[in-house]
C-alpha positions as CSV (number, residue, x, y, z in Angstrom):
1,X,9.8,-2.9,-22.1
2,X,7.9,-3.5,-19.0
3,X,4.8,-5.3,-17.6
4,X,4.4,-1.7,-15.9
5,X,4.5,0.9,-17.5
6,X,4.5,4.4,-16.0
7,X,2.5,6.0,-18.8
8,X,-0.5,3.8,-17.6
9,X,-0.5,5.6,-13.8
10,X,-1.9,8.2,-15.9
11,X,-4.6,6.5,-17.1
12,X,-6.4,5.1,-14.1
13,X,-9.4,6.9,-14.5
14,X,-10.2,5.1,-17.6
15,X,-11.3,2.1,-14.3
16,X,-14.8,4.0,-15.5
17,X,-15.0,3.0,-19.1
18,X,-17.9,0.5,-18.5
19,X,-19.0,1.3,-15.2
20,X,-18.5,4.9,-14.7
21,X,-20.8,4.8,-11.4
22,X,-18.7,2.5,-10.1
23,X,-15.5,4.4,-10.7
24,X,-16.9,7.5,-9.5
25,X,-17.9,6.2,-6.1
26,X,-14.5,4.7,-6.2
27,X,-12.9,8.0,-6.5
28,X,-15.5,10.1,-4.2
29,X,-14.2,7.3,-1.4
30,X,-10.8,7.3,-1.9
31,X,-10.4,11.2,-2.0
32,X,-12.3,11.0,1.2
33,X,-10.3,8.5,2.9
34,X,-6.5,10.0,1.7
35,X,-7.3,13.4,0.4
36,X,-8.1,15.5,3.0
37,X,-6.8,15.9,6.6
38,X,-8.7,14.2,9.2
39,X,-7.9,12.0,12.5
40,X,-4.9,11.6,10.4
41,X,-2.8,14.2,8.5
42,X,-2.6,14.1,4.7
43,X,1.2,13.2,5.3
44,X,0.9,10.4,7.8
45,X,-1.5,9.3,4.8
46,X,0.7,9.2,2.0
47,X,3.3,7.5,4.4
48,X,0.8,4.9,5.2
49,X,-0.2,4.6,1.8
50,X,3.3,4.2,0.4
51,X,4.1,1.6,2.8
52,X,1.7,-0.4,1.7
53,X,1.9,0.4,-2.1
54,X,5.8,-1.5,-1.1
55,X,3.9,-4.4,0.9
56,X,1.5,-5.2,-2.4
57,X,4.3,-4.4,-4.0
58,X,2.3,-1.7,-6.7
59,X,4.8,0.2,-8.9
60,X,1.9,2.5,-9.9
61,X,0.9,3.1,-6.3
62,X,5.2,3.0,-4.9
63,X,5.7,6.1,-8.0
64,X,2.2,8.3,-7.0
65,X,2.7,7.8,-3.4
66,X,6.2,8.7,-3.4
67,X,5.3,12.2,-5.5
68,X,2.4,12.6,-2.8
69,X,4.7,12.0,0.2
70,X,7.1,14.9,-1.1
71,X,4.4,16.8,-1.7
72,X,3.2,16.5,1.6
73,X,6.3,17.2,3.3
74,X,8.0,13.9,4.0
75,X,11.5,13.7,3.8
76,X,13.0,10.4,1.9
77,X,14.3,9.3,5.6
78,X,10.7,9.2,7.0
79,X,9.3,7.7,3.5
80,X,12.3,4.5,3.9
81,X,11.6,4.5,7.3
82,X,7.7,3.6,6.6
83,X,8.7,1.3,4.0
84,X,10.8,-0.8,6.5
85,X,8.0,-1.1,8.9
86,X,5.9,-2.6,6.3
87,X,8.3,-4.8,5.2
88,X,9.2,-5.7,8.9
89,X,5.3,-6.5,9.4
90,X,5.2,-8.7,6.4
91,X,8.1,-10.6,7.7
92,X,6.1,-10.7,11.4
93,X,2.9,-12.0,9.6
94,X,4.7,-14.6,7.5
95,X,6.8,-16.0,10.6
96,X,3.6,-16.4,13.3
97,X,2.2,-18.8,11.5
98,X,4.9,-20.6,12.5
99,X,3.0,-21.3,15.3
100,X,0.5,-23.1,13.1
101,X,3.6,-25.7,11.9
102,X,4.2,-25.9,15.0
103,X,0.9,-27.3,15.8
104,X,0.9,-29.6,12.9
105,X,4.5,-30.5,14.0
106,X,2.5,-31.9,17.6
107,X,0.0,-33.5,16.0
108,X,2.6,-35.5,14.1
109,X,4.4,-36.3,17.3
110,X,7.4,-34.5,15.6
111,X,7.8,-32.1,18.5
């Protein structure tokens, strides 16, 4: 058994039981935002959304964005190729702030 489990992907529109405005502007923003072609293609979308769905690390997001890529027309090389850069930007995020040790390091007289 699981924390996650993939039945419950299902159920995300139940994020309404109690506020059911809420949930609907929710849903009226996110359709607009990935569900449609715009500036960006429904594709480069679902590319960008699966990247990050690996970066927050989401399994519900990493299992719909990976149907939604496919059905899009990515291939699994451009899908792992978008997960790497997201990974490679987490990894650039986490070591600039070296900078800011660094800083502290100076202000110590330790460098």
């Amino acid at each position: 058994m699981s924390y996650y489990e993939e039945k419950d992907l299902a159920r995300f529109g139940e994020i309404g039981a109690f506020r059911q405005d809420l949930a609907d502007k929710f849903f009226d923003y996110y359709t607009a935002a990935t569900g449609t072609d715009g500036a960006l293609s429904k594709r480069e979308k679902a590319l960008i959304a699966l990247a990050l769905a690996h970066a927050k690390q989401c399994p519900y997001c990493i299992d719909a964005y990976t149907t939604q890529c496919l059905e899009a027309g990515a291939d699994p090389e451009q899908m792992t190729e978008a997960m790497h850069v997201a990974a490679a930007m987490e990894a650039g995020m986490a070591l600039v702030h070296g900078v800011q040790m660094h800083n502290a390091l100076k202000k110590q007289g330790a460098m």
